[in-house]
C-alpha positions as CSV (number, residue, x, y, z in Angstrom):
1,X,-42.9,1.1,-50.2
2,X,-40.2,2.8,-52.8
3,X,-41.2,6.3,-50.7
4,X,-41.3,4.9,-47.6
5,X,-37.9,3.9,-48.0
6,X,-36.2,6.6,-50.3
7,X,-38.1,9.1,-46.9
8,X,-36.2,7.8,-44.9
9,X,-32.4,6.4,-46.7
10,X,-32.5,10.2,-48.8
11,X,-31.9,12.5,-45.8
12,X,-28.9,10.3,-44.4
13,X,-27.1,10.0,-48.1
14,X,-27.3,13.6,-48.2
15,X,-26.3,14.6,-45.1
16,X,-23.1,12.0,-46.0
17,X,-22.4,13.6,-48.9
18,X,-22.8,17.5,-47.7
19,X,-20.6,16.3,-45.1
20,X,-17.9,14.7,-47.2
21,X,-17.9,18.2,-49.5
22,X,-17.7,19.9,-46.4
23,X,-14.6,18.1,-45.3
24,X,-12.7,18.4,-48.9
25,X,-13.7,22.0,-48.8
26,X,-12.3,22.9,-45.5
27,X,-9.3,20.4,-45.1
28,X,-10.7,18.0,-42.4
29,X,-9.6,14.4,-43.2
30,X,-11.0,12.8,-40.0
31,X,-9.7,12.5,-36.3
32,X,-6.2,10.3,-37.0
33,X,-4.2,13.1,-37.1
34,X,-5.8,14.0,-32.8
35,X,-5.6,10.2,-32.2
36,X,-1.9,9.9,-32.8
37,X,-1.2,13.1,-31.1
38,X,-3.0,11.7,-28.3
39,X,-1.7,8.6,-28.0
40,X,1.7,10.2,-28.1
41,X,0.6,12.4,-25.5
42,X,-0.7,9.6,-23.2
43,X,2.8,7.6,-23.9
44,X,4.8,10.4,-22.9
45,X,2.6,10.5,-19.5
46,X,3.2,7.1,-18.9
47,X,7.0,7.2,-19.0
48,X,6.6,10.4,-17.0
49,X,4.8,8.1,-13.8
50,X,7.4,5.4,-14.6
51,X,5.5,3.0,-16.5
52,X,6.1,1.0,-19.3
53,X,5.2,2.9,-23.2
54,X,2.8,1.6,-25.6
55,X,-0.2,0.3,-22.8
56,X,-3.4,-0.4,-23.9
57,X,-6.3,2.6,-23.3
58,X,-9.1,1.0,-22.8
59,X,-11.6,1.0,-19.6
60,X,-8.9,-0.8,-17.1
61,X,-6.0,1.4,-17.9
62,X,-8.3,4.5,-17.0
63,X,-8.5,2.6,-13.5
64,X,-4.9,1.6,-13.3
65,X,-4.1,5.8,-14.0
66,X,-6.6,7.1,-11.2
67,X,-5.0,4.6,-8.6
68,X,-1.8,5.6,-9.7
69,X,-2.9,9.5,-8.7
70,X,-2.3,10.4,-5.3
71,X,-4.9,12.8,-3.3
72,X,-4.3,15.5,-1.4
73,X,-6.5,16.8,0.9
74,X,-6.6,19.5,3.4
75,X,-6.9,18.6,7.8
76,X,-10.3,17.4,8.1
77,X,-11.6,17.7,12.2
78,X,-14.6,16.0,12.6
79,X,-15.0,16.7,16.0
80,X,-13.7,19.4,18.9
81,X,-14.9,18.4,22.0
82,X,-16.1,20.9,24.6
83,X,-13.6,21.2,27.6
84,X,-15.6,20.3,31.0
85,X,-14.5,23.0,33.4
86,X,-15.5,22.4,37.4
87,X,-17.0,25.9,37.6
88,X,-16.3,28.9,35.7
89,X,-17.0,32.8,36.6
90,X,-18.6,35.5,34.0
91,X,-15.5,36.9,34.3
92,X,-13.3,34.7,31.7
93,X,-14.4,33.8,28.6
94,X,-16.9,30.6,27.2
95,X,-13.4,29.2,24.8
96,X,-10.0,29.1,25.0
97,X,-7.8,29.2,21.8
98,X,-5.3,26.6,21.7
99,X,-2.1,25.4,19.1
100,X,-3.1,22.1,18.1
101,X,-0.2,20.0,16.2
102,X,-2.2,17.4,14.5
103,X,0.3,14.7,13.6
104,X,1.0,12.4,10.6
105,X,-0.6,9.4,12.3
106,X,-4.1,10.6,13.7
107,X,-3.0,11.9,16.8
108,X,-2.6,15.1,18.8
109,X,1.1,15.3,19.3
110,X,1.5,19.2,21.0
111,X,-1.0,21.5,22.4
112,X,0.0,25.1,23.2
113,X,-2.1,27.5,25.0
114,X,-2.2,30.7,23.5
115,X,-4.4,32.9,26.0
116,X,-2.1,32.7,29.5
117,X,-4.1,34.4,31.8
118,X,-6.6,31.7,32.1
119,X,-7.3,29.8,35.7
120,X,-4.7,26.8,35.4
121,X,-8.1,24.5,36.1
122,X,-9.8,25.9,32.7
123,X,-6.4,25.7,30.6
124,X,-5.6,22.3,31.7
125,X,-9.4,21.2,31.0
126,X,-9.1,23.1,27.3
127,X,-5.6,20.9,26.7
128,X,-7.5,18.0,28.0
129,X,-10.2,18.5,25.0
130,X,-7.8,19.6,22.1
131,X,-6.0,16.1,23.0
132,X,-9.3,14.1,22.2
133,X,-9.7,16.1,19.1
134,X,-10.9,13.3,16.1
135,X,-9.9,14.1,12.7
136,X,-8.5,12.8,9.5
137,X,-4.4,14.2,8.9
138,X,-3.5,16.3,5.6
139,X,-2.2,14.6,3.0
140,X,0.2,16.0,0.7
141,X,0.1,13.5,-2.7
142,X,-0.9,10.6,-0.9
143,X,1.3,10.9,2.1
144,X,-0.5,12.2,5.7
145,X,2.0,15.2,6.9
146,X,1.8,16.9,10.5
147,X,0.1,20.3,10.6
148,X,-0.3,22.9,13.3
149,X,-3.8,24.9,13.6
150,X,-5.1,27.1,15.7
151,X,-8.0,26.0,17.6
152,X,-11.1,27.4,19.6
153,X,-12.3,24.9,22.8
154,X,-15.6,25.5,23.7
155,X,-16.1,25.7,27.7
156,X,-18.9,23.3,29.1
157,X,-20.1,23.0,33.0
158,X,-22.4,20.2,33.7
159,X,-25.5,21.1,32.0
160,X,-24.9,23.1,29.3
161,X,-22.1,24.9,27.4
162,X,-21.1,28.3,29.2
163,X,-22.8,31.4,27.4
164,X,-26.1,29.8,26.1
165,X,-28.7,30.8,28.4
């Protein structure tokens, strides 16, 4: 039993005490000295976002920080619908790009056409489509912003969208 036991207690003393020489010899006295820093660190961030020093850092203050964090993200469209022209020749092209202002609040605010020289029926059906455009607005640190793209409208007549055959 005296083996079993010194087996198994002698490789962990050791390793304690290589590791304690090892510290002596090469100056390491623990992690207080990187705690304090960081502490002192995460103080100074805290006065930084306004709040009050000295909090706690336990589990609920990490959730209290990353709601305090605001996003940003870039325009997200989720989807462009295809503009339903009443007939179409091979003549003119199968999309129409278009200068979509994509306001603040979800909503198309401007469309500007940006290829002139299309039939007034296929640039008012393309202006039609960039209006029922559905996406998600920028945001800039938390805070949706209005954002100008430019946009391709797919052309569609009845059955199928013009230039799949």
């Amino acid at each position: 039993m005296f083996s079993c036991l010194l087996k198994r207690v002698l490789p962990f003393t050791l390793t304690l005490i290589i590791g304690s020489f090892l510290g002596v010899l090469f100056n390491f006295h623990g992690t207080g000295g990187r705690f304090v820093r960081m502490t002192a660190r995460l103080e100074q961030e805290d006065v930084h976002l306004g709040l009050a020093p000295g909090r706690g850092y336990g589990h609920s203050c990490r959730m209290y920080r990353r709601d305090l964090v605001a996003e940003t993200k870039p325009l997200f469209i989720h989807l462009i619908p295809h503009a339903r022209v009443p007939r179409y020749s091979e003549a003119y092209p199968t999309s129409m790009l278009v200068r979509v202002t994509f306001g603040a609040d979800g909503k198309v605010q401007d469309v500007e056409q940006l290829q002139p020289l299309m039939p007034d029926a296929m640039q008012k059906a393309a202006e039609s489509a960039a209006r029922l455009i559905y996406f998600e607005p920028e945001t800039i640190n938390g805070v949706p912003v209005t954002v100008t793209k430019d946009i391709e409208i797919p052309f569609f007549t009845g059955g199928k969208p013009m230039g799949s055959d």
